[in-house]
Structure formats: C-alpha cells, structure tokens
C-alpha positions as CSV (number, residue, x, y, z in Angstrom):
1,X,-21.3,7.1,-29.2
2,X,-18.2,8.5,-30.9
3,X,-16.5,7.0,-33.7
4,X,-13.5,5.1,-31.3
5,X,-16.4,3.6,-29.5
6,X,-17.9,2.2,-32.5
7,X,-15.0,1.0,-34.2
8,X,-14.4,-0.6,-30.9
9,X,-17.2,-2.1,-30.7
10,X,-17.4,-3.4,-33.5
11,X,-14.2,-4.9,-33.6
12,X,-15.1,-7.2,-30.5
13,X,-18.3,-8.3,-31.9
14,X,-16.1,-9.3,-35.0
15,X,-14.1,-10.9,-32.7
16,X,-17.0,-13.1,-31.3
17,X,-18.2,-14.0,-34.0
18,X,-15.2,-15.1,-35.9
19,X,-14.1,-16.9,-32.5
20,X,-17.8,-18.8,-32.5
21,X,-17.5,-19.8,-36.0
22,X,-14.2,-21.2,-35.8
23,X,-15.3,-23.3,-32.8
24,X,-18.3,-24.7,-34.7
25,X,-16.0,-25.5,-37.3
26,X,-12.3,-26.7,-36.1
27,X,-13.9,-29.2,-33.4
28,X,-13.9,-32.2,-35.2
29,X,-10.1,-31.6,-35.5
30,X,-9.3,-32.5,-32.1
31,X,-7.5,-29.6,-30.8
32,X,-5.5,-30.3,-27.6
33,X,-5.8,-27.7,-25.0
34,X,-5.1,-24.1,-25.8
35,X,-1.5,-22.8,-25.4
36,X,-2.2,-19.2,-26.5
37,X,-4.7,-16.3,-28.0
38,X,-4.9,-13.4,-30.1
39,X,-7.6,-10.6,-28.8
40,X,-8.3,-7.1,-28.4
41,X,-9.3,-4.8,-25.4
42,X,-11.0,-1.9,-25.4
43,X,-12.5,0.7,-23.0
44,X,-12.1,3.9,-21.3
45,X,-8.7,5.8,-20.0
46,X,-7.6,8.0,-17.7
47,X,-4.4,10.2,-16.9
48,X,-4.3,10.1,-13.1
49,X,-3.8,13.9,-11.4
50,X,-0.3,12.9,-10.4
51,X,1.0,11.9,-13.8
52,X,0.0,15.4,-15.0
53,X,1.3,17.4,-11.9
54,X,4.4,16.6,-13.2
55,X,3.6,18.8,-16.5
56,X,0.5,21.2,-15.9
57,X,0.0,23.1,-12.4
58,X,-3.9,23.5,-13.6
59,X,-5.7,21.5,-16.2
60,X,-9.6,21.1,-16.7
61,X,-11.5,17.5,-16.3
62,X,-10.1,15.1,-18.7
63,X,-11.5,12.2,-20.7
64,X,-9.8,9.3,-22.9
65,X,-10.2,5.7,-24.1
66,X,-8.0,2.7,-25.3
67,X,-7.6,-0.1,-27.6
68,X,-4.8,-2.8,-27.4
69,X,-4.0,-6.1,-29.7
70,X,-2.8,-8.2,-27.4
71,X,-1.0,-12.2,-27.8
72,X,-1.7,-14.6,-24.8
73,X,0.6,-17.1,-23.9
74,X,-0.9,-20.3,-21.3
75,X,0.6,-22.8,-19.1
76,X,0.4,-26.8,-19.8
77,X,-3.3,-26.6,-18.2
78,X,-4.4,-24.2,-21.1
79,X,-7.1,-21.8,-20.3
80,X,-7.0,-23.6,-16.7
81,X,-3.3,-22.6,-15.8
82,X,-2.5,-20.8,-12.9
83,X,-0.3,-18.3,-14.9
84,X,-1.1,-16.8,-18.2
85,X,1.5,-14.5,-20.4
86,X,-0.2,-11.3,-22.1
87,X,2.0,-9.2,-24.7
88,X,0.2,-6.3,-25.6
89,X,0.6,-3.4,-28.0
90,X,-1.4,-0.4,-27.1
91,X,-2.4,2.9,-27.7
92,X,-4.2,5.4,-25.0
93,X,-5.4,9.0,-25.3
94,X,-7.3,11.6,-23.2
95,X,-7.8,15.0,-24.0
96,X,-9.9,17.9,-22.0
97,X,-10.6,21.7,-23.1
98,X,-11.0,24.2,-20.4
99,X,-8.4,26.6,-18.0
100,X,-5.3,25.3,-17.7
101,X,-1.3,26.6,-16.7
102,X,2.0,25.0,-16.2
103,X,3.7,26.7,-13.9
104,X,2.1,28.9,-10.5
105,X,3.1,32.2,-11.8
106,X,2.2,31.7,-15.7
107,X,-1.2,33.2,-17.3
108,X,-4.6,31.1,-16.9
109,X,-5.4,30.4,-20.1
110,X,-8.3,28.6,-21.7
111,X,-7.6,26.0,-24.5
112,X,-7.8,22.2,-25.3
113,X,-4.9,19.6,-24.3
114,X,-4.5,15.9,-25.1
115,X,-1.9,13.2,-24.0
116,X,-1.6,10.3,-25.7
117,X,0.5,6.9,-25.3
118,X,1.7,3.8,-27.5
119,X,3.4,1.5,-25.1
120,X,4.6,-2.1,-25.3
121,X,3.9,-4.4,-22.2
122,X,4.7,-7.7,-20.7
123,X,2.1,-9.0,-17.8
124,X,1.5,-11.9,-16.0
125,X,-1.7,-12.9,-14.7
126,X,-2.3,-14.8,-11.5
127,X,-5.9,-16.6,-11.8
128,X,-8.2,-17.4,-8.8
129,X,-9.4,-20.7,-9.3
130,X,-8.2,-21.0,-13.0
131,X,-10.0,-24.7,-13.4
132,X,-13.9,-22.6,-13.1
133,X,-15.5,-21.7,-15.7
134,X,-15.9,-17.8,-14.9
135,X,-13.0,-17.1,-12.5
136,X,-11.0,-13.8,-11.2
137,X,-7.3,-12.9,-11.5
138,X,-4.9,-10.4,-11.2
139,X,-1.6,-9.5,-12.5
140,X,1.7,-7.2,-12.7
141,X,3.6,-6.1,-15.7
142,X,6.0,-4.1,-16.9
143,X,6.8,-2.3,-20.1
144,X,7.8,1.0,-22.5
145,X,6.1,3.4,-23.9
146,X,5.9,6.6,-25.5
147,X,4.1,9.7,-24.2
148,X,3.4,12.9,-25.5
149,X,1.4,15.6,-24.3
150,X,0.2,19.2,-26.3
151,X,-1.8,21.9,-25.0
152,X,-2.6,25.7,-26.9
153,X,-4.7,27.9,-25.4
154,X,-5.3,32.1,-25.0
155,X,-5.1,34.7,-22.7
156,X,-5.6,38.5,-22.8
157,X,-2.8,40.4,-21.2
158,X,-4.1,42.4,-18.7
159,X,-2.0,45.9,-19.4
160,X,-2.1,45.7,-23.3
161,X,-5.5,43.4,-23.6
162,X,-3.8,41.7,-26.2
163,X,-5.2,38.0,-26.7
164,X,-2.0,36.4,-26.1
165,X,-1.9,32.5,-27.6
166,X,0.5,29.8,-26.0
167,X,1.1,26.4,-26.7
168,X,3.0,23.4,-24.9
169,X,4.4,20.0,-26.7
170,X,6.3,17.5,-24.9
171,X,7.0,13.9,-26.3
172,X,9.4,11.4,-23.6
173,X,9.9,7.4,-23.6
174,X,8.3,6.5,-20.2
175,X,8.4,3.6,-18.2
176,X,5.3,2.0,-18.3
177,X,3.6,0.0,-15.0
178,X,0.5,-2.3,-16.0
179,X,-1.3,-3.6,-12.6
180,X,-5.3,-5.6,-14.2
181,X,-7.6,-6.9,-12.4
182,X,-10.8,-8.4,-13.8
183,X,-13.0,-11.5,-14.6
184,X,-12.6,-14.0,-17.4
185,X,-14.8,-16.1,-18.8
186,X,-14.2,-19.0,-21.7
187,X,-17.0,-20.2,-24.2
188,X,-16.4,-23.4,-25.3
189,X,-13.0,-24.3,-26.3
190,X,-11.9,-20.9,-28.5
191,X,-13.0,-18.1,-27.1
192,X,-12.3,-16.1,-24.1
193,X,-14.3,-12.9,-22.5
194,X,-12.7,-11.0,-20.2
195,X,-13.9,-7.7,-18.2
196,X,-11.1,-5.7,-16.8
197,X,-10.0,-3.1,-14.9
198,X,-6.6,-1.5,-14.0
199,X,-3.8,1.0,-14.0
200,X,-1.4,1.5,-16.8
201,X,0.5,5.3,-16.3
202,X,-3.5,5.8,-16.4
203,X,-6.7,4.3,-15.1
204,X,-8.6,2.3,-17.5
205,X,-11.8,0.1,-17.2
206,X,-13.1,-2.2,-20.5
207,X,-13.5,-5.1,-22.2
208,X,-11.3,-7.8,-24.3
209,X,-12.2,-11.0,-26.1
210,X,-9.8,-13.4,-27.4
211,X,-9.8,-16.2,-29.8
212,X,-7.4,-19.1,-28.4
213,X,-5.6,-21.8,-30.7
C-alpha cells in the first residue's frame, strides 16, 4: 500500500470516527434534519484511451488514484431528498513507464509519463428510493479543470546510436464532465457512507464518507 493510499485511508477512518463521536454527542441537541455535509472521496483513477489519443499515438498501461473534499447540499427531506447538491474540489493523477510516441512517424521511446488534474465540479444526484436506509442514485455534473500531462523518455538513433532523450509537457483548462453512480448509506443522524463509481475526463471507482450537519 503506497503512501496516497494510506493517507487516504486514514483520512476516512478519521472521518468516521469524528462523524460517530459527534453523533454520540450533539443528539441531545435536537438537530432538525440535515441540510448539508462536509466529506471526502477517495479511490482509484483512470485516463480513458481516448482522452490520451488526443496527445500520445502509443503510451504503456497506466495507473492513478484520487482524493476530493467535497460540500453536500440536501433538499427539505434531508438525507431522504430526492435531489442532493455535491460541490467538489479534486485532484486526480495517473502515471505509467514503458514505450510510448506522440505522433506515427516519431521514435519509440521508453520513459515514464504522468497526467494529472485539479478540477472544480458541480453534480446533482438523483436517489432511488431516497427514504431507505441503504439506497442507489445517480447523477450528472459539470465543471473546470486543469490538466497537464509530461512524458521524457530515450531512444538510440539508429545511424549515429546516439541515446537520444525527449520529453513532452502540456498543461490546458479542460472542461470537465462528472457522470457517479454508486450506493449510499447513512448511520444514524450524522454520517453518510457512500461507495461510488463513475467517469470524470477519467474512470474512477472509491469510497467517500461524509459528516452531515
């Protein structure tokens, strides 16, 4: 387990229990239903092969993660509304090492590449039969982000046999599409679980807890 993964990790475990504790301890207050939640996701990220046709020709198998702070904004219903509101600040990264070329007619090299992403998003989530306990939902969003993706690698030129290094660096403010679909599930009156699954410019499966207020 890397050091992302434990950082995640432990982050959502913090998370719980600081969400369980404050349950214990704010109930006696008579909290009306939850209009909103701070939380965090984490999980695992993808750059899908059309994203980086646009940039590479060839490029070796790729791996990433994720982690977002996100704000959660619910109907009148609380946790049981139809519609709930997620803002969500995130970052995303993948990187691979292998062969790899821009264009058709350009050297294969071998290197290492990595593409990263901060993007801001606005989603709404549709929930299946908000008023269970454990329900589905799914959801559309829309936001902006930034991209930027580097690659350096070596070749040996086949009259001189030189070792010939190259690199590549592009950075652009992309568009960013955010289509989730998962499972949530609320313990007691402050915290929510959710496991979730998705496509946002990349493929990305985790999970998120939120404390609600």
């Amino acid at each position: 387990m890397n050091k992302l993964c434990r950082f995640v990790l432990a982050v959502m475990l913090w998370c719980l229990a600081f969400g369980l504790y404050a349950q214990d301890n704010i109930a006696s207050v008579g909290f009306s239903r939850p209009s909103g939640g701070v939380g965090f996701r984490g999980g695992v990220f993808g750059i899908p092969n059309l994203l980086l046709d646009q940039f590479l020709f060839e490029y070796p198998e790729i791996s990433g993660q994720t982690f977002a702070f996100e704000f959660r904004s619910y109907g009148s219903r609380g946790t049981r509304s139809t519609v709930t509101r997620v803002y969500s600040f995130e970052y995303s990264s993948v990187e691979g090492e292998g062969p790899w070329r821009e264009e058709e007619t350009h050297h294969r090299k071998y290197g290492i590449g990595e593409a990263t992403q901060f993007s801001f998003t606005v989603t709404f989530l549709l929930n299946i039969f908000p008023s269970w306990t454990v329900h589905p939902y799914i959801g559309g969003g829309l936001g902006i982000g930034k991209a930027a993706f580097w690659a350096e690698g070596s070749y040996t030129e086949p009259t001189s046999g030189y070792i010939i290094k190259e690199s590549y660096n592009e950075s652009l403010i992309v568009p960013v599409l955010h289509i989730p679909i998962g499972i949530t599930a609320t313990l007691g009156d402050r915290t929510e679980l959710r496991l979730e699954g998705g496509f946002k410019n990349g493929f990305y499966f985790g999970g998120a807890i939120a404390y609600l207020f």
